[in-house]
C-alpha positions in Angstrom: -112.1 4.5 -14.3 -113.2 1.4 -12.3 -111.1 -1.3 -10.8 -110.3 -4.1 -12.4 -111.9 -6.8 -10.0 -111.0 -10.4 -9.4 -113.4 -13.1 -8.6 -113.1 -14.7 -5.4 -114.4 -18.3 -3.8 -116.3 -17.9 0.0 -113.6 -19.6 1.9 -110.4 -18.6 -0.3 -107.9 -15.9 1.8 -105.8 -14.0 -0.1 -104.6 -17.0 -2.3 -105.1 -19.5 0.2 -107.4 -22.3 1.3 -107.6 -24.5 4.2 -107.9 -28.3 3.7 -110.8 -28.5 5.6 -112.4 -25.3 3.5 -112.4 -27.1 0.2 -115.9 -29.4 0.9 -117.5 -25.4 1.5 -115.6 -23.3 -1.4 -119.0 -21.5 -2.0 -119.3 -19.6 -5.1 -117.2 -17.5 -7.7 -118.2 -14.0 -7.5 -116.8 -10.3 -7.3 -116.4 -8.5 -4.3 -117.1 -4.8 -5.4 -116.5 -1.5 -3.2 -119.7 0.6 -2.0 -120.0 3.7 -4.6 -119.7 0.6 -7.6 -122.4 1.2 -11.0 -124.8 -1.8 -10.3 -125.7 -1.9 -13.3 -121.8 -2.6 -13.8 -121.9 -5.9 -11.5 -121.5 -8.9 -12.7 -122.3 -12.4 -12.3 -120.1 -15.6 -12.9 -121.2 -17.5 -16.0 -118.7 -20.2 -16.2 -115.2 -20.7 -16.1 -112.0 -23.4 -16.3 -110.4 -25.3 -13.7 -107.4 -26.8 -13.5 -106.2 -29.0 -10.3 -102.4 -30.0 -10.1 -100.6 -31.5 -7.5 -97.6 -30.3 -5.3 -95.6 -32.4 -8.0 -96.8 -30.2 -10.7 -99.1 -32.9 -12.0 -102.2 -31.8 -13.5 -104.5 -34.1 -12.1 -107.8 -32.4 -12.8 -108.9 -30.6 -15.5 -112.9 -29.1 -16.2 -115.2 -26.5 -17.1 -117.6 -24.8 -15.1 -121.2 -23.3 -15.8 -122.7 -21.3 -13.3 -120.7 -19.5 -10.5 -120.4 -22.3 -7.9 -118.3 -25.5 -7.8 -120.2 -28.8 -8.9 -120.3 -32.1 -7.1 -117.4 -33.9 -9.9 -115.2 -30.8 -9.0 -115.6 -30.7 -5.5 -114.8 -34.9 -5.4 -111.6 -34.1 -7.2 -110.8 -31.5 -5.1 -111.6 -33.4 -1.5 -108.1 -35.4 -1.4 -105.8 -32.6 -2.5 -102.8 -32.0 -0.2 -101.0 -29.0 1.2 -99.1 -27.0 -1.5 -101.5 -28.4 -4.4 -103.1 -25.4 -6.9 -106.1 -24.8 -8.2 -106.0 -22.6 -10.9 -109.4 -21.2 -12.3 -109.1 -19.4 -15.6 -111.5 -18.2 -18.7 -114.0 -16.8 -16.4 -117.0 -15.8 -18.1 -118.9 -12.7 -16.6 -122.1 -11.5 -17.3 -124.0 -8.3 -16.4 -126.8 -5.5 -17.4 -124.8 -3.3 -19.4 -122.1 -5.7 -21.6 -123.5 -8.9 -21.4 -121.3 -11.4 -21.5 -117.6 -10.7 -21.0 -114.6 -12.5 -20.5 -112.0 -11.8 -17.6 -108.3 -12.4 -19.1 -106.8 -13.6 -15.4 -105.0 -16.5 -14.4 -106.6 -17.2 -10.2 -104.3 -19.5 -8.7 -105.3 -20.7 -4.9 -102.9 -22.7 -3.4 -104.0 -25.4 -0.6 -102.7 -25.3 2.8 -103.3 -27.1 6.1 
């Protein structure tokens, strides 16, 4: 039985990420323990994003293809404030054995100073 993984951004810590992290958020990608199949790993083909403010206010909304953030996501992202979320949902993986597969999460990182 393998572990169900969850997809992480470079600069996110446990949930959280720094204001002055967002500009570098990195990609979207597993982080998988030693004895895991390769042929098992998978690769981030797209997935949603929604940005809402500490209000509540959904004040971004987008989809994603590829595994990294592009530059209309990142510019919505740069004048968040603490306690905003960014929730990233419908992640599409893709890898060797399944093809492509979706991951049935809701990731919520929350901003902080």
């Amino acid at each position: 039985e393998l572990p169900e993984l969850i997809p992480m951004l470079d600069n996110e810590k446990q949930g959280i990420i720094r204001i002055g992290d967002i500009n570098k958020l990195g990609i979207l990608k597993n982080v998988y323990p030693e004895d895991y199949p390769e042929q098992m790993k998978t690769i981030v083909y797209s997935f949603n994003i929604f940005v809402v403010n500490p209000s509540g206010a959904t004040i971004y909304t987008g989809s994603v293809r590829g595994n990294s953030l592009n530059d209309g996501v990142i510019a919505a992202l740069s004048n968040l404030k603490p306690g905003a979320k960014i929730i990233i949902n419908n992640i599409l993986v893709q890898n060797m054995q399944n093809g492509l597969s979706r991951i049935a999460i809701n990731k919520e990182l929350t901003i902080s100073e």
